[in-house]
C-alpha positions as CSV (number, residue, x, y, z in Angstrom):
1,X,6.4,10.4,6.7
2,X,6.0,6.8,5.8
3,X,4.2,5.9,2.9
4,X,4.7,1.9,2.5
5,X,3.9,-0.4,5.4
6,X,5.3,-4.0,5.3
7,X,3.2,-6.5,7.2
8,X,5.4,-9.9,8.5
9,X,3.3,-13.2,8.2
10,X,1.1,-13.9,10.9
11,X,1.3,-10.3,12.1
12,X,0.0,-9.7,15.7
13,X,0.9,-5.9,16.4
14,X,1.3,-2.5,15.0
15,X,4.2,-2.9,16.1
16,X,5.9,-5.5,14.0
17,X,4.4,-4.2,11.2
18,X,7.7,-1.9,9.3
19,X,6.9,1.6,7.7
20,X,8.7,3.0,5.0
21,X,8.5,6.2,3.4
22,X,10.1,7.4,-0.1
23,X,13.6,6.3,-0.9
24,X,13.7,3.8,2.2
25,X,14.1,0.4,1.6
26,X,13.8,-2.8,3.3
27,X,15.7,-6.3,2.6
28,X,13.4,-9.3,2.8
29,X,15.0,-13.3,3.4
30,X,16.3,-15.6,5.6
31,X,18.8,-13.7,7.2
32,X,18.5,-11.9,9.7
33,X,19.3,-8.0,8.7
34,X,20.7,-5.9,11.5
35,X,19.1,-3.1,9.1
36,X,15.5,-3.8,10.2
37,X,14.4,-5.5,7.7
38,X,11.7,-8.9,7.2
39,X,13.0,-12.3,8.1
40,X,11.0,-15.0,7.0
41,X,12.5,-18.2,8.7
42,X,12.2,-21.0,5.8
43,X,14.7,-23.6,5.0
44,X,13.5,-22.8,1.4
45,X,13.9,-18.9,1.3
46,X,17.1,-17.1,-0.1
47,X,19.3,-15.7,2.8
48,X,18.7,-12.0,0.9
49,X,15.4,-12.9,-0.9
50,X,14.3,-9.5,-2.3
51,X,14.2,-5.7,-1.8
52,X,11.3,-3.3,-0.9
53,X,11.1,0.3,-1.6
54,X,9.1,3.0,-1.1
55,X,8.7,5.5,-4.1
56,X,6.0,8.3,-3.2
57,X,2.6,6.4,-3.4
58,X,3.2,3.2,-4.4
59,X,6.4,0.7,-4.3
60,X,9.2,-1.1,-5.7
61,X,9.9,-5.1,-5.6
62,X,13.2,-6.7,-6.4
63,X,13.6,-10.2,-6.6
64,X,17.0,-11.0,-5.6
65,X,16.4,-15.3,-6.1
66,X,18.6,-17.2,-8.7
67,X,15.5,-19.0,-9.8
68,X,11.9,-18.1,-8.5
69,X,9.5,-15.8,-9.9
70,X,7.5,-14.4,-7.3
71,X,3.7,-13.5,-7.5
72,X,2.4,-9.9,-6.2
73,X,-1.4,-10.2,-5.8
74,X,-4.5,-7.9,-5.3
75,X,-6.4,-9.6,-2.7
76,X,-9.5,-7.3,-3.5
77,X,-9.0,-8.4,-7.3
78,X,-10.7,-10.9,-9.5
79,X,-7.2,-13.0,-10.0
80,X,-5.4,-9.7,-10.5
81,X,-1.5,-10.1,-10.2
82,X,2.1,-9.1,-11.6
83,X,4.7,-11.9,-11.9
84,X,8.4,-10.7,-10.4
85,X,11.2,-12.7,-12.3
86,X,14.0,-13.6,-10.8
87,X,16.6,-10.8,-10.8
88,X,14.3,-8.4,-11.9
89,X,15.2,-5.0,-10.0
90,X,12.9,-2.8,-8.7
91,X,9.3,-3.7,-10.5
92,X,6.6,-1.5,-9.6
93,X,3.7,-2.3,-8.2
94,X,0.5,-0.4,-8.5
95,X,-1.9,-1.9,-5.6
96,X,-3.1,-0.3,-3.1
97,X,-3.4,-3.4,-1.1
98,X,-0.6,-6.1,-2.2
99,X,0.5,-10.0,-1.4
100,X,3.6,-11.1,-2.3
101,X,4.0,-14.9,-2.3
102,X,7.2,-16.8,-2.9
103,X,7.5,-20.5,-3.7
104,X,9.6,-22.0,-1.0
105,X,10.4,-25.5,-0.8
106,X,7.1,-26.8,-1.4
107,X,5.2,-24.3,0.4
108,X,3.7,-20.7,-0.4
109,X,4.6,-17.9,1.4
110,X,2.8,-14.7,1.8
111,X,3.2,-11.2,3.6
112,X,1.1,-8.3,2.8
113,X,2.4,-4.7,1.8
114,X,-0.1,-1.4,2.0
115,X,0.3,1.7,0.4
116,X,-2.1,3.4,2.3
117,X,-1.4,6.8,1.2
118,X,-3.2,6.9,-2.4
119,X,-4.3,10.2,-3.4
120,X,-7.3,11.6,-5.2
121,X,-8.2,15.1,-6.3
122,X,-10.9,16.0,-8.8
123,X,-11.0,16.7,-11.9
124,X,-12.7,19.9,-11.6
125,X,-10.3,22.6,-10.7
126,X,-12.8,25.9,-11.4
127,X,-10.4,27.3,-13.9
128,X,-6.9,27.2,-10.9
129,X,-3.4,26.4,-12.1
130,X,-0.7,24.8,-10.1
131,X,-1.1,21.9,-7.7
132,X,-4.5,20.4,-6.6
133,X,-4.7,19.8,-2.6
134,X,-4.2,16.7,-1.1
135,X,-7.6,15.4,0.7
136,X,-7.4,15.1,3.7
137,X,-8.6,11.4,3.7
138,X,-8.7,9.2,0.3
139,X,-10.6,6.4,0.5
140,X,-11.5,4.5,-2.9
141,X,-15.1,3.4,-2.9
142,X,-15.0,0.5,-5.0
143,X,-12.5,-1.7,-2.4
144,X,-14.1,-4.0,0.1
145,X,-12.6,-1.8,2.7
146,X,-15.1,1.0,2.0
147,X,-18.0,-1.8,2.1
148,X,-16.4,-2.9,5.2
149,X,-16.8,0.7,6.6
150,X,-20.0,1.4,4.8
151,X,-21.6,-1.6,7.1
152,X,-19.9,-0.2,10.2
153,X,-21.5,2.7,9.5
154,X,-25.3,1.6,8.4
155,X,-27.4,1.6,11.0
156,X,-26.3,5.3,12.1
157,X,-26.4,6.6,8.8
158,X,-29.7,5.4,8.4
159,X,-30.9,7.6,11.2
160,X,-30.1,5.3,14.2
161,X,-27.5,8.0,16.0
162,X,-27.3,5.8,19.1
163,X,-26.9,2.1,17.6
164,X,-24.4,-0.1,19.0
165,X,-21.6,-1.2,16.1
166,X,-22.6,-4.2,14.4
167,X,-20.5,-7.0,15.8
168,X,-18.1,-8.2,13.3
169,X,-19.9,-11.3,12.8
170,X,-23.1,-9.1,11.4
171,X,-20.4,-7.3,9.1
172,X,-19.8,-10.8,7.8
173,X,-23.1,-11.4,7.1
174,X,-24.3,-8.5,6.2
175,X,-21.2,-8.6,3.5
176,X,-21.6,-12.2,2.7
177,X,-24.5,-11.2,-0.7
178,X,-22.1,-8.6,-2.4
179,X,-19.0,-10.9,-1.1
180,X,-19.4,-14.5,-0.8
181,X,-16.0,-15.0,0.5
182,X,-16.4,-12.7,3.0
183,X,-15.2,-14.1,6.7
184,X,-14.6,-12.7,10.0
185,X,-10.5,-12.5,9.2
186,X,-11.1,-10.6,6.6
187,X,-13.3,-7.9,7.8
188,X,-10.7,-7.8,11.1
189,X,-8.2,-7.3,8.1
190,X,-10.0,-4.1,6.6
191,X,-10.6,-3.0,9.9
192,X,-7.0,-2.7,11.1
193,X,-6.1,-1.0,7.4
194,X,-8.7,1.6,7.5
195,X,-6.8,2.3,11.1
196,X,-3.8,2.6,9.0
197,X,-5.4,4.5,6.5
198,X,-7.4,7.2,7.9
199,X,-4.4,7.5,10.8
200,X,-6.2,6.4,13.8
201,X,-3.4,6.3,16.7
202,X,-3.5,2.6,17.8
203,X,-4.9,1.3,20.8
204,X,-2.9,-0.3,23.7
205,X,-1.2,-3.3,22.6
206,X,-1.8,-5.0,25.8
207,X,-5.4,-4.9,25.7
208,X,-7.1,-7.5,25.0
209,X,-7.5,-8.2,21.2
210,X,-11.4,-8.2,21.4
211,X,-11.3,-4.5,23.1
212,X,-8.9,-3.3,20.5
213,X,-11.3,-4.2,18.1
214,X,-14.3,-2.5,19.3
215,X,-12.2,0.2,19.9
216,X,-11.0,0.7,16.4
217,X,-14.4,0.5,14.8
218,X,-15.7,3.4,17.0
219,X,-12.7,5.4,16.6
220,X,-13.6,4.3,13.0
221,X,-17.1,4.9,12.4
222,X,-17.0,8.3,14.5
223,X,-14.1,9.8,12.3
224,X,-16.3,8.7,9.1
225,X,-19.6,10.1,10.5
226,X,-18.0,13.2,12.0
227,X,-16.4,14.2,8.8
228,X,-19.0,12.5,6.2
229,X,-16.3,10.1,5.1
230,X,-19.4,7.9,4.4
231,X,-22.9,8.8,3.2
232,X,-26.3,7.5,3.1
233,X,-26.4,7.5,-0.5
234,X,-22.8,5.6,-0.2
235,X,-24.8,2.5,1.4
236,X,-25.4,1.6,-1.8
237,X,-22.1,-0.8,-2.0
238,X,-24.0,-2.5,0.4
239,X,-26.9,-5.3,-1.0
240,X,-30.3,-4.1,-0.9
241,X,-31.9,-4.8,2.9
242,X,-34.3,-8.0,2.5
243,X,-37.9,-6.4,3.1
244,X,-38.4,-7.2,7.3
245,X,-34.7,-8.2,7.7
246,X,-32.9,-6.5,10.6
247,X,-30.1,-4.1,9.8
């Protein structure tokens, strides 16, 4: 079972995207690797760059450059980031959602690494030793990809059963007051990671990217509403709806 899932620059499939799971590892650079790993095709990039590797729920970064440091982001975080220096062997990294950038030549490259398979259990146990169970589907409330799926979910939760989805552009904007930044990338971003996330089998890669869209937010918002992955009283991630304003 994979646990850590690469995702190449400019990612256009599920299938490009390379999963992991503890004690795997993949080689980043240059180079091609005939082990399946990431090439990133810049004059400026070491032939063997770095190292990924998957350790239970989160992941390891080596930084196998003579002389850059590279910078692991939060994209969902106010600046938040860990600096990699160069030969620095297997740095963990605690982000659910992470993008690692490395100076090359001039220019900044990214590619994006998810470690969809955080786990939460509360804190009440009602007295039981051993081992808490594993939900069934953990889903932190404060990232944008709950508000993301909070929206997708309003106007059903709010007694609506038969609305139509919000297109993604009303996402945006109904986003857009709690997350200025907010665009329509962005929200197609959270989407395809809360497919990751909650397992959703993907669609048909030869459809036609707008279908696979819709498709995923239904698959989406039916698996959240079926099993009350989202709430009414969850909607509160969302700004306040302006008095008259359409949902």
């Amino acid at each position: 079972m994979y646990s850590v899932i690469v995702v190449p620059p400019s990612c256009g499939s599920v299938i490009e995207q390379l999963r992991i799971g503890t004690g795997e590892r993949v080689e980043f650079g240059r180079a091609e690797s005939g082990r399946g790993g990431l090439t990133i095709a810049h004059e400026g990039v070491p032939r063997v760059a770095g190292e990924i590797a998957a350790h239970r729920t989160f992941w390891l970064l080596s930084n196998l450059s003579e002389d850059q440091t590279y910078v692991v982001e939060n994209p969902e975080g106010a600046g938040e980031h860990i600096k990699v220096a160069p030969g620095r062997v297997e740095a963990p990294v605690p982000f659910e959602l992470s993008r690692v950038t490395l100076p090359a030549a001039g220019d900044l490259l990214s590619f994006d690494v998810w470690a969809p398979r955080h786990v939460f259990r509360s804190v009440e146990r009602g007295g039981l030793e051993g081992t808490g169970t594993v939900p069934a589907f953990a889903l932190d409330r404060t990232k944008r990809y709950f508000a993301v799926l909070a929206a997708l979910c309003e106007r059903r939760l709010r007694g609506e059963p038969r609305a139509p989805l919000p297109a993604v552009e009303e996402i945006v904007e109904r986003l857009r007051p709690s997350w200025p930044k907010v665009s329509r990338s962005a929200v197609y971003w959270n989407i395809d990671y809360l497919a990751v996330k909650l397992r959703l089998r993907p669609g048909p890669e030869t459809a036609e990217a707008g279908r696979r869209t819709h498709g995923k937010k239904e698959s989406l918002a039916s698996l959240a509403l079926r099993f009350d992955l989202v709430r009414e009283d969850d909607l509160v991630v969302l700004a306040p709806v302006p008095s008259g304003a359409k949902r």
